[in-house]
Every structure is written in C-alpha cells, then in structure tokens.
N, CA, C and O atoms as a GROMACS GRO file, in nm:
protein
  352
    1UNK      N    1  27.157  18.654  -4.921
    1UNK     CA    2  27.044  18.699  -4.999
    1UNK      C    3  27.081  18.720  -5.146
    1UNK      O    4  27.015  18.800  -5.212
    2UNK      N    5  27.162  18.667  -5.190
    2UNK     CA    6  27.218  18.691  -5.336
    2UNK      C    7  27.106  18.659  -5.407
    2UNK      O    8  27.029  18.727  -5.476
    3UNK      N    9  27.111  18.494  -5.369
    3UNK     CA   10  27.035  18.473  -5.461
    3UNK      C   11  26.911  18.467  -5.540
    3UNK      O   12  26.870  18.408  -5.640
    4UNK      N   13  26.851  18.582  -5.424
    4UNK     CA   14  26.708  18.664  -5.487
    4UNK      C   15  26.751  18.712  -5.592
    4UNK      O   16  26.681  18.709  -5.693
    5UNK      N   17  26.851  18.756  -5.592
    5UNK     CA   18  26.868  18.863  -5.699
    5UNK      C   19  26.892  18.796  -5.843
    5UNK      O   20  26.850  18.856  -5.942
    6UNK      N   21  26.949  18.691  -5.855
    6UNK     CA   22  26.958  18.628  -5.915
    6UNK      C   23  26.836  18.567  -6.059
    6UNK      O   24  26.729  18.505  -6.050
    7UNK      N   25  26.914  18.619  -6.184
    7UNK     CA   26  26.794  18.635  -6.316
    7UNK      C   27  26.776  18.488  -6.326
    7UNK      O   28  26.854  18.395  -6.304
    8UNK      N   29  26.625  18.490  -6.374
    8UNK     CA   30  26.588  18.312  -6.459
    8UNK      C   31  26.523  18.341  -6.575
    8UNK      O   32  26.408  18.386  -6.569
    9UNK      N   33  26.586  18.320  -6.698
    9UNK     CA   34  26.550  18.329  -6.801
    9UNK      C   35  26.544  18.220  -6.888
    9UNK      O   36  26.647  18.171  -6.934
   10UNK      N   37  26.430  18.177  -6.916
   10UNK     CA   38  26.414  18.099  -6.971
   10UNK      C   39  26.335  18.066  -7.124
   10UNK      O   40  26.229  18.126  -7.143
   11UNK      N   41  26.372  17.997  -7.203
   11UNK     CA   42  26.280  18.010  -7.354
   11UNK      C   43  26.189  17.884  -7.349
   11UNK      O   44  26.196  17.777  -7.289
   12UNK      N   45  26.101  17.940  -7.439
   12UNK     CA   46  25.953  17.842  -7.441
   12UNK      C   47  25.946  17.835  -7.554
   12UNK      O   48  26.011  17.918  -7.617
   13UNK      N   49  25.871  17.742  -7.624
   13UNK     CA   50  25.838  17.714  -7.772
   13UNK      C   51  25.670  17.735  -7.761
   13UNK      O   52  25.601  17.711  -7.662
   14UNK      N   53  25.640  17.770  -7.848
   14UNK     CA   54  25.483  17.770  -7.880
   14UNK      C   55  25.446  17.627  -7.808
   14UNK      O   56  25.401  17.643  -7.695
   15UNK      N   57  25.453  17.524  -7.840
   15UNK     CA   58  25.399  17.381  -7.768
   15UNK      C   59  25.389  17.374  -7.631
   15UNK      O   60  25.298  17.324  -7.565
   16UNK      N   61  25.529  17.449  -7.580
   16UNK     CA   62  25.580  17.439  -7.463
   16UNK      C   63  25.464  17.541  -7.328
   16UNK      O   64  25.441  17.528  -7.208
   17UNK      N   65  25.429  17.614  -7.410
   17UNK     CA   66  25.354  17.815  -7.354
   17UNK      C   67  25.171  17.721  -7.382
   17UNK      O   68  25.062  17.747  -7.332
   18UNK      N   69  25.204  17.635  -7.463
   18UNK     CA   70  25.002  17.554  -7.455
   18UNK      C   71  24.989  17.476  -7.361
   18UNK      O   72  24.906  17.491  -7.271
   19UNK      N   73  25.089  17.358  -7.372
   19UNK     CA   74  25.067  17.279  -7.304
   19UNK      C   75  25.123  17.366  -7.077
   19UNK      O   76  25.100  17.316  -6.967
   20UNK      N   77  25.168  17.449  -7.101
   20UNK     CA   78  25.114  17.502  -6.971
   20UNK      C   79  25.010  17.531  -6.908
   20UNK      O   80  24.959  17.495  -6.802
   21UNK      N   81  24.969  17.642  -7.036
   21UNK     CA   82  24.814  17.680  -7.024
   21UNK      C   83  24.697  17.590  -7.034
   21UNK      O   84  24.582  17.623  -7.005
   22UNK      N   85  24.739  17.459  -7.084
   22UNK     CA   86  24.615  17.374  -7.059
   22UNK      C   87  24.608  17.319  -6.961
   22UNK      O   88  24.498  17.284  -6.919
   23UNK      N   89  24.742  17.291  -6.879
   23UNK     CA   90  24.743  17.253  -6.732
   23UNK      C   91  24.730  17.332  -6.667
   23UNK      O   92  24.679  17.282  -6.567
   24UNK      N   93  24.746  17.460  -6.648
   24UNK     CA   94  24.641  17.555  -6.578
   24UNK      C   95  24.503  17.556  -6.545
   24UNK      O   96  24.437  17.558  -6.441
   25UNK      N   97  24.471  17.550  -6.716
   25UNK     CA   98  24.335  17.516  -6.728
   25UNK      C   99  24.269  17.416  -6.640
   25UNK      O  100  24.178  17.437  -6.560
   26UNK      N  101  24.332  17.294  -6.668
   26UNK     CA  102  24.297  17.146  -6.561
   26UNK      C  103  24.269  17.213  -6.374
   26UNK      O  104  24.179  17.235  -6.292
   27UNK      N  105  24.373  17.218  -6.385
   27UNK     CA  106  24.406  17.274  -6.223
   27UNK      C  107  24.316  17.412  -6.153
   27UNK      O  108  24.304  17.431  -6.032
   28UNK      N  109  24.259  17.498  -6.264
   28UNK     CA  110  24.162  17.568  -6.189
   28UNK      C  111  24.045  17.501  -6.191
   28UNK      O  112  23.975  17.491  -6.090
   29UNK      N  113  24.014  17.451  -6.301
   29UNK     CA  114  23.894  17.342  -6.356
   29UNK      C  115  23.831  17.288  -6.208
   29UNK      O  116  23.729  17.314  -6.144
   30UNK      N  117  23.999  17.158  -6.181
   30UNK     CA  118  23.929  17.066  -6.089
   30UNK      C  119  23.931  17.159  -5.937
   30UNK      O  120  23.891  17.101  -5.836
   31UNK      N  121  23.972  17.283  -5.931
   31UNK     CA  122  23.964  17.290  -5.772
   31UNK      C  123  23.823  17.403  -5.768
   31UNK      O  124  23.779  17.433  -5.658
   32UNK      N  125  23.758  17.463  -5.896
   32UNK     CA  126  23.612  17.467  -5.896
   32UNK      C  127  23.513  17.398  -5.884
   32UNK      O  128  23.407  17.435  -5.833
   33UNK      N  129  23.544  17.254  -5.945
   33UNK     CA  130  23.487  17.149  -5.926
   33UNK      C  131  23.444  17.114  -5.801
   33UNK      O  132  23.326  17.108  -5.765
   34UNK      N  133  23.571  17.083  -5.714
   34UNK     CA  134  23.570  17.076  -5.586
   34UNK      C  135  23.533  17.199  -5.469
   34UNK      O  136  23.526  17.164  -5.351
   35UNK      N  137  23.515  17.309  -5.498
   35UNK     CA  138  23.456  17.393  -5.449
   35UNK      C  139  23.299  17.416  -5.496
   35UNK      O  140  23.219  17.475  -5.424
   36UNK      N  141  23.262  17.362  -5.627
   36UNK     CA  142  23.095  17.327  -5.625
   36UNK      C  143  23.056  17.227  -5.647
   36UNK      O  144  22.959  17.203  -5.719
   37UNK      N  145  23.142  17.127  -5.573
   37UNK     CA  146  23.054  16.984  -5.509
   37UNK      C  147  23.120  16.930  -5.405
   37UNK      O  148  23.034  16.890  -5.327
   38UNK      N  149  23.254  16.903  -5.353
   38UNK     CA  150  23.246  16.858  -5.230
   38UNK      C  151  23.204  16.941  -5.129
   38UNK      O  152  23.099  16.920  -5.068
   39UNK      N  153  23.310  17.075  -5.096
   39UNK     CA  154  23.295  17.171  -4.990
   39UNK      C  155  23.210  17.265  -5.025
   39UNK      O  156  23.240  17.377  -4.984
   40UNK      N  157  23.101  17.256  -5.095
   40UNK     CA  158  23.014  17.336  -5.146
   40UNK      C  159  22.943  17.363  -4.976
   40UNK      O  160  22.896  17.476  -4.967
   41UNK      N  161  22.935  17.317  -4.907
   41UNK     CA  162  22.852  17.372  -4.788
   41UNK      C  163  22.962  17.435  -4.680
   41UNK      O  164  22.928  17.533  -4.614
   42UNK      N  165  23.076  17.384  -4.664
   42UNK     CA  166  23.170  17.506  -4.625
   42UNK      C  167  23.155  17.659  -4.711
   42UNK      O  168  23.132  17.776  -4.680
   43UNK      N  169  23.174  17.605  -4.799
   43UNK     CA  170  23.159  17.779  -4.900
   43UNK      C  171  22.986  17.835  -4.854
   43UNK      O  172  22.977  17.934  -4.781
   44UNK      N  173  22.920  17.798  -4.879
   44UNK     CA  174  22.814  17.858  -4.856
   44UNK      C  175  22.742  17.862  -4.748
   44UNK      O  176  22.623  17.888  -4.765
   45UNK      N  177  22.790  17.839  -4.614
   45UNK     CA  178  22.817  17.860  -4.501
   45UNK      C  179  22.906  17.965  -4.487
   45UNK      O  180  22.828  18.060  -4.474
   46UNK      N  181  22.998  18.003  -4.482
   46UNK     CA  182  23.069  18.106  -4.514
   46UNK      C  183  23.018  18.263  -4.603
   46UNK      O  184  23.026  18.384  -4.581
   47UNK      N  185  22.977  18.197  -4.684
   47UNK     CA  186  22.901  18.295  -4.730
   47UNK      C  187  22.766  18.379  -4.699
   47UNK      O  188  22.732  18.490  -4.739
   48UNK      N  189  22.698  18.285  -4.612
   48UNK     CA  190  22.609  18.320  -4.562
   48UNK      C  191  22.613  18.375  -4.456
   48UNK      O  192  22.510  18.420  -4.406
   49UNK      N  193  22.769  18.388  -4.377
   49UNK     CA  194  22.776  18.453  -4.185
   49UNK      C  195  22.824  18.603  -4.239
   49UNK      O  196  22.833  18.702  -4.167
   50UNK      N  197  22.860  18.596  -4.421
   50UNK     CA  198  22.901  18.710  -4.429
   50UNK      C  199  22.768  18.833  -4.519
   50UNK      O  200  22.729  18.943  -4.556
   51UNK      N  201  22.763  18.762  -4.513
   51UNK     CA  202  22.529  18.814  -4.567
   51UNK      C  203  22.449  18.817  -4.495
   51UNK      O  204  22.364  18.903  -4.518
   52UNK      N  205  22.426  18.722  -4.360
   52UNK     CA  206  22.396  18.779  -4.229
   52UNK      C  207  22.455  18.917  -4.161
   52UNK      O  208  22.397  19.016  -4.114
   53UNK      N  209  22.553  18.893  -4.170
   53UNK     CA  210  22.626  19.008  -4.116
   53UNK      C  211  22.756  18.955  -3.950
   53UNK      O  212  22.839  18.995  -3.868
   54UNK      N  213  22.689  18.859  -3.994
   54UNK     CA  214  22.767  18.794  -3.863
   54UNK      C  215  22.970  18.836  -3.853
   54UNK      O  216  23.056  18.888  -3.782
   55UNK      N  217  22.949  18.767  -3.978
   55UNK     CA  218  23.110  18.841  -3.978
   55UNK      C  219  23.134  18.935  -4.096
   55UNK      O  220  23.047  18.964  -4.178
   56UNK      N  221  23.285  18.991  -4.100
   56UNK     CA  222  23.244  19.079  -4.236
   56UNK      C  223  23.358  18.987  -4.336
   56UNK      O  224  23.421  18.883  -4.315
   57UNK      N  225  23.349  19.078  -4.447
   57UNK     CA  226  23.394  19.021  -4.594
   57UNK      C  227  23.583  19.036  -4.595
   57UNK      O  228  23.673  18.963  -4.637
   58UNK      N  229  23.582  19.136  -4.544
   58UNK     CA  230  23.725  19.167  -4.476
   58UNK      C  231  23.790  19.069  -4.384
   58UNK      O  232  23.885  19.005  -4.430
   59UNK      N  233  23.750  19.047  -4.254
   59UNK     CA  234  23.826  18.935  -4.174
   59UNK      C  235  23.801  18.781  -4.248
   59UNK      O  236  23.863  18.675  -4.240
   60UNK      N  237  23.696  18.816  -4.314
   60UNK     CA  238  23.707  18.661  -4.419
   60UNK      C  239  23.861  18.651  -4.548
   60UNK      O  240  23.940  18.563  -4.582
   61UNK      N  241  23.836  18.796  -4.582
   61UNK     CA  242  23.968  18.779  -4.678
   61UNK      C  243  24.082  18.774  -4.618
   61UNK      O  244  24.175  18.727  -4.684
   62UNK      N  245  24.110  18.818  -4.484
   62UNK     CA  246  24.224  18.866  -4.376
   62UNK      C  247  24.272  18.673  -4.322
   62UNK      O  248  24.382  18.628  -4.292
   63UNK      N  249  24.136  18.601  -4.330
   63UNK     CA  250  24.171  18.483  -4.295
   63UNK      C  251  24.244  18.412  -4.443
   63UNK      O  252  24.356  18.364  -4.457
   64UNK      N  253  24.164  18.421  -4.515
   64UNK     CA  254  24.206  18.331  -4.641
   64UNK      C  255  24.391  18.376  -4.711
   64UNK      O  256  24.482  18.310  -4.760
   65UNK      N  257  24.369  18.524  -4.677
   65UNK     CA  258  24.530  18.571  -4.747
   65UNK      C  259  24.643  18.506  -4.708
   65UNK      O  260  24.735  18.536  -4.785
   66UNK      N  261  24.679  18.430  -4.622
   66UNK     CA  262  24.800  18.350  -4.585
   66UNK      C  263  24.746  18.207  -4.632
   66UNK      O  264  24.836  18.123  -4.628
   67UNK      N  265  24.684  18.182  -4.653
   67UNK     CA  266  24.696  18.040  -4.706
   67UNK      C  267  24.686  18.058  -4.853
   67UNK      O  268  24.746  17.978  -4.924
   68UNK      N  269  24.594  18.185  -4.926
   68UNK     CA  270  24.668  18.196  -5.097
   68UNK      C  271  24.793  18.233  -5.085
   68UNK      O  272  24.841  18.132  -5.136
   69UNK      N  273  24.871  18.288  -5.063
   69UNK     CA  274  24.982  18.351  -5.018
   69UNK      C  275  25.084  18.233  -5.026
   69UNK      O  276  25.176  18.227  -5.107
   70UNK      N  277  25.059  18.155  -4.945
   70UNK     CA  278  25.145  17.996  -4.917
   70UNK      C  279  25.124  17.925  -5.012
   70UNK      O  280  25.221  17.862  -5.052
   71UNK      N  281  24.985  17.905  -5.090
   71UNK     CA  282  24.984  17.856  -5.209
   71UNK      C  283  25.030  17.890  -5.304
   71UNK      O  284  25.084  17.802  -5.370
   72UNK      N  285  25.032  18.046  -5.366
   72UNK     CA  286  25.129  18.080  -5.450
   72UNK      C  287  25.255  18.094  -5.465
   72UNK      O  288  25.311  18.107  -5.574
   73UNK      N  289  25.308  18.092  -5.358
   73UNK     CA  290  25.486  18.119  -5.321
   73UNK      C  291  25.526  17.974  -5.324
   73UNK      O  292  25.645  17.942  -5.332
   74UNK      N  293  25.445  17.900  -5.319
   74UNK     CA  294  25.492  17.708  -5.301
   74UNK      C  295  25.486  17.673  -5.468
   74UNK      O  296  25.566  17.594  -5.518
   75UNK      N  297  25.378  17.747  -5.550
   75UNK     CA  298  25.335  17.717  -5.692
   75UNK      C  299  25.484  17.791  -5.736
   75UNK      O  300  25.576  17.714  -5.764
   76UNK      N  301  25.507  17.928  -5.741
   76UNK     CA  302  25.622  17.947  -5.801
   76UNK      C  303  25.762  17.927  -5.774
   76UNK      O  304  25.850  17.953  -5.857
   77UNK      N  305  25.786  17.878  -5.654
   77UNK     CA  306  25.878  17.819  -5.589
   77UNK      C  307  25.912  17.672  -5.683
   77UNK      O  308  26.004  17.640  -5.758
   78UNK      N  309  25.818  17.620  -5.647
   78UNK     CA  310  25.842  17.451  -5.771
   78UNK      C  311  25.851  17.507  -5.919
   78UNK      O  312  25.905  17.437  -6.005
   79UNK      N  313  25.812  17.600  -5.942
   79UNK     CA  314  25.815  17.633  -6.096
   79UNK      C  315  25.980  17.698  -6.092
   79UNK      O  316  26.053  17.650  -6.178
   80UNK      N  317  26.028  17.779  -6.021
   80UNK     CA  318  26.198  17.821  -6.081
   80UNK      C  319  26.283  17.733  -5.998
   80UNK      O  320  26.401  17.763  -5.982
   81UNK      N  321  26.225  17.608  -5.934
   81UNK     CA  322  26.344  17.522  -5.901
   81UNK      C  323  26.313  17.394  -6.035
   81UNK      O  324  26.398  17.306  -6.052
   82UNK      N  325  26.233  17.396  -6.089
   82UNK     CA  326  26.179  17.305  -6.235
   82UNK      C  327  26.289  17.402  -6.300
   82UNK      O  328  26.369  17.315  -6.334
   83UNK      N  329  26.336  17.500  -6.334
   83UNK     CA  330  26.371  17.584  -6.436
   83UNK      C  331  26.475  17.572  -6.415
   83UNK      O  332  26.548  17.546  -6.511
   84UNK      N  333  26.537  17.584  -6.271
   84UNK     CA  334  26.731  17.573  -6.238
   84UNK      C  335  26.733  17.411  -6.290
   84UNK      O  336  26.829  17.393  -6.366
   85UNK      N  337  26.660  17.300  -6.270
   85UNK     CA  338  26.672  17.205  -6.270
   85UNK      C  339  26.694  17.147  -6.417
   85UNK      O  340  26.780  17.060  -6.433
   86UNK      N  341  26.616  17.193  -6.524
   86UNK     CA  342  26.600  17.169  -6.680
   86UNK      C  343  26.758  17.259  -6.714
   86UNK      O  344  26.827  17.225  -6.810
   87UNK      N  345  26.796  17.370  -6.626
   87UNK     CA  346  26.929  17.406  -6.724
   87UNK      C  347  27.051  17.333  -6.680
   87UNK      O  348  27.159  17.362  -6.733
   88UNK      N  349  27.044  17.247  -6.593
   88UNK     CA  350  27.184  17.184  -6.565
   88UNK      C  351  27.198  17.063  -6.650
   88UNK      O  352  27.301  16.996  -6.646
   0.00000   0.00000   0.00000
C-alpha cells in the first residue's frame, strides 16, 4: 500500500489548465446531449416511478452511486497514470 501514499505533483501552464477545461466542457456537453435526446425516455421514465411514488429518490441514488463511483475512480485513475507517464 505504499503507493497510495505516494505525492503527484505536477505543473500546468495557463494553456495547459484551458485546454483541460474546455475538454471538460466537451465531455459534460456531449453526455447531456445524450441524456436529452437519446435516453431521454429512460430518464424520464425513471423520473416519473419516482413522482408516482412507485419507488423513492433514495434507492434511485443508492442504485446510480456505484456506477458514478466507477466512473470517477476510472476518470482519475487515467488522469495520474497520464501524469506518472509525462514525468518519465
């Protein structure tokens, strides 16, 4: 387990800190996109068993938290093995 512990420090240039943030930008962009036009009737199906009352808002978030969870730990995972990778 060392190498949790293990610091990553890294420097950015102004160019470097935009052009992230505009690919951020892209990447929430297109997966709104795709949440209000392809699977737009999954989502609002969903939304509606939880406005019925059918299910609640809780076991909906209880479902979704392991798959953001897996998505974010996979997003910063590729981001500090990009970072060990640029210092060698």
């Amino acid at each position: 387990m060392k190498f949790l512990k293990k610091e990553i420090t890294t420097k950015k240039t102004v160019g470097q800190e935009l052009i992230e943030t505009v690919i951020y930008a892209v990447c929430f962009t297109i997966v709104i996109y795709f949440c209000l036009s392809s699977f737009n009737e999954p989502i609002q199906t969903m939304l509606n068993t939880i406005k019925s009352g059918k299910t609640s808002a809780l076991s909906m978030t209880m479902i979704l938290f392991p798959i953001i969870i897996i998505v974010s730990l996979t997003y910063k995972l590729a981001a500090v093995s990009i970072k060990l990778d640029k210092k060698k």
